[in-house]
N, C-alpha and C positions, 0 to 999 in steps of 0.2 A: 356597053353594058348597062348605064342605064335605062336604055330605052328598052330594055330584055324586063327591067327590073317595073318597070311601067307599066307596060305589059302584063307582067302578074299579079299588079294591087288591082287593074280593071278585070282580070277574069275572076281574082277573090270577089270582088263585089257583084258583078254576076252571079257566079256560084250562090252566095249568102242570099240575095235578093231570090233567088228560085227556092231555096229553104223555107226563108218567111214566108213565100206566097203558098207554098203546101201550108205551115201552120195556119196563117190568117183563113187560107178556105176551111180548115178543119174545125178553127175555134170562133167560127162565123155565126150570126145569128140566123135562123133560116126565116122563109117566108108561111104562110100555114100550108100550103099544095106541100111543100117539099117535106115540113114535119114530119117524127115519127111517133104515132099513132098506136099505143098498149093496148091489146084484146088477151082475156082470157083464154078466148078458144073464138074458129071464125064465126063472126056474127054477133060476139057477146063481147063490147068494146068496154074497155076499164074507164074511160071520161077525161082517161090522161095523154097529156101527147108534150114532147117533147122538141123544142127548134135550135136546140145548139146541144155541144157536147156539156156542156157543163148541165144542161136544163136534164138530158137525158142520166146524166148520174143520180139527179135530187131525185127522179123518177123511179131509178130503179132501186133506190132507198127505201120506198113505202108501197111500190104497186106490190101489186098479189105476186106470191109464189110461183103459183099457177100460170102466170103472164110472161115472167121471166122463162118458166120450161118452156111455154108454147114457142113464144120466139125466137130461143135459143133451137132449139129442134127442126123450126121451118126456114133457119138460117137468115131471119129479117135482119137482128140486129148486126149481122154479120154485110148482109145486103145495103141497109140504110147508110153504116159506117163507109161503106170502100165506095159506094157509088154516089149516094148524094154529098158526105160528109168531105170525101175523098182520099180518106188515111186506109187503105185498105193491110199496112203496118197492124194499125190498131183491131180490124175488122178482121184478120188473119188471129191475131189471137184470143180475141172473144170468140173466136169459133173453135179453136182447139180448146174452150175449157170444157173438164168432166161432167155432163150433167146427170150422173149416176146418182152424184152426193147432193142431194136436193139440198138439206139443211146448212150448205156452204157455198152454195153457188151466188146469194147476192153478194157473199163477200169476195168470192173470187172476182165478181163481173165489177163488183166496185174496186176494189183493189188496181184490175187493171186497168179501168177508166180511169181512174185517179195518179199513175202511173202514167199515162199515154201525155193530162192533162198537162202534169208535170214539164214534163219530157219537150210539149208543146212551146207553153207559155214559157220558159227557159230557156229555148231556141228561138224565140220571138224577139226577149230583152237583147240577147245574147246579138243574135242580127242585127239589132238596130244600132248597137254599141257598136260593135266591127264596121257597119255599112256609112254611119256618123264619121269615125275616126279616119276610116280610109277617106271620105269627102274631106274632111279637114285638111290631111295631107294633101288632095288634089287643087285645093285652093291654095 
């Protein structure tokens, strides 16, 4: 029986270890190629751009209105999140929100970035505590 019981602190830690590595790629800093890059409308670029999830919340705090519909509507920031970022969790639900309600949508899209961020950085501590403890025990 023990060695059944052996057996499942090494697949816990596996497991755990595949968790953190989706967080750490999502709450990664990017390079500027891979950034995401706010326009108004195509051709008419707002100056701002964004290299990690945290940098793209401050961003969608002050960019134009206007920027937030475009890119909600042509599905980037739904695109940027699940493909570069790699949380397509997070990129699935930034694209089911309403954008009928203009006057609430920075708050819905912050709301749920701030949410995702959570949720992230949480299961980041959270890993590294379980992935520590179970090493302790294997020493």
């Amino acid at each position: 029986m023990p060695r059944k019981s052996k057996q499942n602190k090494k697949k816990r830690i596996r497991q755990t270890v595949r968790v953190k590595g989706k967080a750490v790629r999502t709450l990664r800093t990017l390079n500027n190629e891979e950034a995401f890059y706010f326009y108004e409308t195509i051709g008419k670029p707002t100056g701002q751009s964004a290299r990690s999830l945290n940098e793209f919340l401050d961003k969608i705090k002050s960019v134009k209105l206007e920027s937030l519909v475009f890119h909600l509507q042509r599905k980037d920031f739904k695109n940027w999140i699940a493909n570069t970022l790699g949380d397509p969790k997070l990129a699935q639900k930034i694209q089911m929100l309403p954008t009928e309600h203009k006057d609430q949508l920075r708050t819905l899209i912050c709301t749920t970035v701030e949410a995702r961020l959570k949720e992230l950085e949480g299961t980041s501590v959270q890993v590294n505590d379980l992935y520590l403890s179970q090493s302790s025990i294997a020493h």
